[in-house]
C-alpha positions as CSV (number, residue, x, y, z in Angstrom):
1,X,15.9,228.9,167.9
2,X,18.5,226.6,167.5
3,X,21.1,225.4,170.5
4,X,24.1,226.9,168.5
5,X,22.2,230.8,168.0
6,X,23.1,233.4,171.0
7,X,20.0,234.2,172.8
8,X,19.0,237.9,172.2
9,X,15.6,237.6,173.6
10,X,17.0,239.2,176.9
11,X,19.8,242.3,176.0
12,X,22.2,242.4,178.4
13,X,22.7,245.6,180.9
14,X,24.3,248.4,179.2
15,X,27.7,248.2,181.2
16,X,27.9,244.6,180.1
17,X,27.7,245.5,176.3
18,X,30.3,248.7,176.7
19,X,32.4,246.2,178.6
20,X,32.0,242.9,175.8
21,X,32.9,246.0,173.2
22,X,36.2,247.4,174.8
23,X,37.1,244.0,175.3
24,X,36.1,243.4,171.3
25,X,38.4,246.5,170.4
26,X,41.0,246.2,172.4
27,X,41.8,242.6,171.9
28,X,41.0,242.9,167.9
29,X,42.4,240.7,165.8
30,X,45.1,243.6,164.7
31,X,46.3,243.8,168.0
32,X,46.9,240.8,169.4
33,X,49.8,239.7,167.6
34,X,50.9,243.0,168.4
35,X,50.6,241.8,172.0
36,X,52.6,238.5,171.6
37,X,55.6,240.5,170.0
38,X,55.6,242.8,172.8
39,X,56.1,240.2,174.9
40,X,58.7,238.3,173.6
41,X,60.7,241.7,173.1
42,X,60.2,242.8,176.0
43,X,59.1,240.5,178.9
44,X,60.5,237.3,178.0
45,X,64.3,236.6,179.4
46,X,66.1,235.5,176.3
47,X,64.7,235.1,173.0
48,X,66.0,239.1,172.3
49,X,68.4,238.8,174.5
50,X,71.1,241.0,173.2
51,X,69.4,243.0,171.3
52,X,68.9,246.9,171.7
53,X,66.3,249.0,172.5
54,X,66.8,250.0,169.2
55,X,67.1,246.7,167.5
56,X,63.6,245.7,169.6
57,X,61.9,248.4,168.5
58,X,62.8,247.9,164.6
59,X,61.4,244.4,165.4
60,X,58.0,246.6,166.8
61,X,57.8,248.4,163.8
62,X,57.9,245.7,161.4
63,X,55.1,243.6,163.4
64,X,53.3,247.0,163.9
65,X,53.1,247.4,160.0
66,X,52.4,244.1,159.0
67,X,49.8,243.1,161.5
68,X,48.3,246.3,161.9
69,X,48.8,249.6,159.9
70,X,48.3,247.7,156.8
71,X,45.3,245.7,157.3
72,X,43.7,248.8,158.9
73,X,44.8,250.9,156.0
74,X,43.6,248.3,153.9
75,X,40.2,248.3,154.8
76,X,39.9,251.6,155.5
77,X,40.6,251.8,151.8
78,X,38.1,249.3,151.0
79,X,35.7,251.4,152.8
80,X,36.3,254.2,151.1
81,X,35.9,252.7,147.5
82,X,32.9,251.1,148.6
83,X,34.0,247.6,148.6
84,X,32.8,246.5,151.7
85,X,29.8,247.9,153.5
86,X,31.1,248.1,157.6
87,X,34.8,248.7,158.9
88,X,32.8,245.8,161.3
89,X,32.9,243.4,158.3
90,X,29.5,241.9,159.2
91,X,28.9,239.5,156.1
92,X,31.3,237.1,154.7
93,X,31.6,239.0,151.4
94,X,33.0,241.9,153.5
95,X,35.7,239.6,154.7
96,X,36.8,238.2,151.1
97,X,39.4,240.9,150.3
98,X,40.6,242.5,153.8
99,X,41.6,238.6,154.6
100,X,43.4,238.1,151.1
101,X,44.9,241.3,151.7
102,X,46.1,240.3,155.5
103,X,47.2,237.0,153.9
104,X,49.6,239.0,151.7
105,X,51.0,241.1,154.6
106,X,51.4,238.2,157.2
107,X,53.2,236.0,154.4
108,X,55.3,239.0,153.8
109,X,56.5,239.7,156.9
110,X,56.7,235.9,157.9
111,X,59.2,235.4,154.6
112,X,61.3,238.6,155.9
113,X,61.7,237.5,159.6
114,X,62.6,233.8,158.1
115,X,65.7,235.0,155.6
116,X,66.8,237.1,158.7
117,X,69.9,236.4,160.5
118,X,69.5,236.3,163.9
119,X,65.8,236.5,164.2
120,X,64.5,235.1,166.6
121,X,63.1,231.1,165.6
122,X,59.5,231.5,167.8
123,X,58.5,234.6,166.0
124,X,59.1,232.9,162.8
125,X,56.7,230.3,163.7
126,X,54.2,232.6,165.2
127,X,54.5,234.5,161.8
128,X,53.9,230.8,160.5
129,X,51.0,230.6,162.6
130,X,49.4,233.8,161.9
131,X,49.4,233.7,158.4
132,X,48.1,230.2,158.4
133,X,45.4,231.2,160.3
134,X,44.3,234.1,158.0
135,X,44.1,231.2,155.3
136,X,42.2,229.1,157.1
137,X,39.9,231.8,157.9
138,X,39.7,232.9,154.4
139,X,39.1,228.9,153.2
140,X,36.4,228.7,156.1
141,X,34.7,231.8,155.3
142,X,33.1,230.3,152.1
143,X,31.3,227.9,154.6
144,X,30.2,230.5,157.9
145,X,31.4,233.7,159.4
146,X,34.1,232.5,162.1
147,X,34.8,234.6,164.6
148,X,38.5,236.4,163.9
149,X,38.8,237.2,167.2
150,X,38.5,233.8,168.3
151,X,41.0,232.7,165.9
152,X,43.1,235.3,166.8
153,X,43.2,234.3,170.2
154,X,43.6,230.4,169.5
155,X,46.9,231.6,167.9
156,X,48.1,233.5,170.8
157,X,46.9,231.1,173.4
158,X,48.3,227.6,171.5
159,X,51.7,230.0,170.7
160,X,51.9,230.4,175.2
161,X,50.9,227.2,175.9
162,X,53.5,225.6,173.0
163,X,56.5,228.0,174.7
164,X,55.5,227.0,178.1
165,X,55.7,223.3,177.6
166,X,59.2,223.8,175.9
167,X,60.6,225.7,177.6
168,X,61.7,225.5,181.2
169,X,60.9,229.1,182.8
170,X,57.8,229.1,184.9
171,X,54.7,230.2,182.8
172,X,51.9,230.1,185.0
173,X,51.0,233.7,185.4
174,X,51.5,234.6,181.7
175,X,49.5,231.2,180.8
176,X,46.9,232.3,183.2
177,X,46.6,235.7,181.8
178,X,46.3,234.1,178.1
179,X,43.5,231.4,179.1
180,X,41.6,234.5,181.0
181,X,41.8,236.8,178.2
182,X,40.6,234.0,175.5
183,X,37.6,233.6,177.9
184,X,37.2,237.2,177.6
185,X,37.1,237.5,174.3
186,X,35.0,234.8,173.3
187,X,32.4,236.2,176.1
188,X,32.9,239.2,174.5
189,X,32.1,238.2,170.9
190,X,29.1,235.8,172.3
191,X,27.7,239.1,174.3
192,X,27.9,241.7,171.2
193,X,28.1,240.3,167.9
194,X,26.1,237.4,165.7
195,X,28.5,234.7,165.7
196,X,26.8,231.2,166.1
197,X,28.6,229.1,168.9
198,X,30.2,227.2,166.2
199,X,31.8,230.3,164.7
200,X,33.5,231.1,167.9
201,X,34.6,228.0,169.3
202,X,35.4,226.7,165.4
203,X,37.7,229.9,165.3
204,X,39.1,229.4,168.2
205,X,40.2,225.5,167.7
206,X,41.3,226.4,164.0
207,X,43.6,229.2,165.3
208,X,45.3,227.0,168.1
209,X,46.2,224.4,164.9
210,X,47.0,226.3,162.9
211,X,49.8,227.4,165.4
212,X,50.4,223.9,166.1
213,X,51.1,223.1,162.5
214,X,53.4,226.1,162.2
215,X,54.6,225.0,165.3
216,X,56.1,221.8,164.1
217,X,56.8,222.8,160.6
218,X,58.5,225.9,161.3
């Protein structure tokens, strides 16, 4: 067996598994962006500043549809027609269409919040970011099946890390929670799915550019 295969010679306890999969389903790739949003409405001190509750929550809505209704409808359509085999999306042809369709809503709602007045800048580039990612991960999937969730998670963790170092508000806590919960799910993935270590850590690292790059273009 090579160094970059997971060892399945000895399965893990039970708990560990049902733990790795929580983590897997609550920190999917459809949710995490959901995640950043939700703090930057609502826990950070000033980027909606201003705005209403109901002005925040229109900005929900429209991350809520774009990064997750959709893509969940859309392969839950996919599904149905017999287009892909899993909802888990296990072999790279699975993944073909569900990312060219997440590439359509992420540009979509990354063009809206640009051409919006008074939208926030950050959430344009994370919107940059995201959709970058999804590309990347759509060119890389012709050459192995890299972990979304670790790219996912490169995103989110780069996108902290970049507003931490520009800003001047103290990050630690919210930084620590982001480098703990990439652990996480990375453990997770390496605990419960096939990924080689390559896939995972490759996601990961192509994720946190891709932020960078949308990051300094944005």
């Amino acid at each position: 067996m090579s160094n970059d295969t997971i060892n399945t010679a000895t399965p893990l306890p039970w708990i560990l598994r049902f733990v790795a999969q929580l983590v897997s389903y609550v920190f999917h790739p459809v949710f995490i962006p959901i995640y950043v949003v939700l703090f930057l409405l609502f826990e950070h001190p000033f980027h909606f500043l201003g705005y209403s509750l109901v002005q925040k929550s229109m900005v929900f809505l429209q991350a809520f549809a774009m990064y997750t209704f959709f893509p969940l409808v859309t392969v839950g359509l996919l599904r149905a027609l017999g287009f892909i085999s899993s909802f888990q999306l296990p072999d790279r042809k699975d993944r073909i269409i569900p990312l060219i369709a997440c590439g359509i809503w992420y540009f979509w709602i990354w063009y809206v919040w640009r051409n919006m007045a008074g939208q926030s800048p950050v959430t344009v580039q994370l919107a940059l970011g995201i959709w970058l990612a999804a590309s990347l991960g759509l060119m890389l999937n012709i050459y192995m099946k890299v972990s979304l969730h670790a790219l996912s998670a490169g995103v989110a963790l780069c996108f902290m890390l970049l507003l931490s170092l520009q800003e001047s508000l103290h990050y630690g806590i919210w930084l620590s929670i982001a480098i703990l919960l990439t652990g996480l799910v990375c453990a997770a993935r390496f605990a419960v799915s096939d990924h080689r270590a390559i896939e995972i850590y490759g996601g990961l690292f192509a994720g946190a550019l891709c932020m960078l790059v949308a990051w300094v273009v944005g």
